[in-house]
C-alpha positions in Angstrom: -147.6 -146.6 81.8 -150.2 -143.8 81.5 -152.3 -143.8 78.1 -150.8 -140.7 75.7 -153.5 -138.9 74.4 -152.6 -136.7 71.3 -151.4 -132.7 72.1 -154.7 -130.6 71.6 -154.2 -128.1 68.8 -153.0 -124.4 69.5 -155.8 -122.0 69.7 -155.1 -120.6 66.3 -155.3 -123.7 64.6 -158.8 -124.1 66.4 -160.0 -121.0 65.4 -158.7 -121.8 61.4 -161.0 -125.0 61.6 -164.1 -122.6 62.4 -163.7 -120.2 59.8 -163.1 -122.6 57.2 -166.0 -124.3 59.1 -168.1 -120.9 58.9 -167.0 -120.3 55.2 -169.0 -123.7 53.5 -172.1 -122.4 55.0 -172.2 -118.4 54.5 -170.3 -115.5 53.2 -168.3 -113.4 55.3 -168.3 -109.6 55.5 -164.7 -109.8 53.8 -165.8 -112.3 51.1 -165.8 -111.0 47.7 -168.3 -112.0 45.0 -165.6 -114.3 43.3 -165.8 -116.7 46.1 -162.4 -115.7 47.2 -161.8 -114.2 51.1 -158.5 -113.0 52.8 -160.3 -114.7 55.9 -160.1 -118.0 54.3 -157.0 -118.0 52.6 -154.9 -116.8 55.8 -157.1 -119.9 57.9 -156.2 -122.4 55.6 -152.3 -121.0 55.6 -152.5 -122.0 59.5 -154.1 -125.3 58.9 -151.3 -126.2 56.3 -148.8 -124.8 58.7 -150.2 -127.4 61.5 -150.7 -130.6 59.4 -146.8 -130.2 57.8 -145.4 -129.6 61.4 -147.4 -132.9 62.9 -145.9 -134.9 60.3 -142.9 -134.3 61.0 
């Protein structure tokens, strides 16, 4: 029987895990100076969105 390796994420979950990535080392043009960023907010949405569907 063929070794199952695990489904690669979709694109958009990819692309979440860089700008969270990109966000612990700089500020982005959206950033505001509280810290907070619609950038980051909506990427770690995606990231939730991903980890709740692969445990189910």
């Amino acid at each position: 029987m063929p070794e199952q390796r695990p489904a690669e994420p979709p694109f958009a979950v990819l692309m979440a895990g860089y700008v969270v990535d990109f966000h612990h080392r700089n500020a982005c043009s959206r950033c505001r100076p509280d810290g907070s960023c619609a950038r980051l907010a909506d990427a770690g949405e995606t990231l939730r969105a991903w980890r709740d569907r692969k445990r189910r």
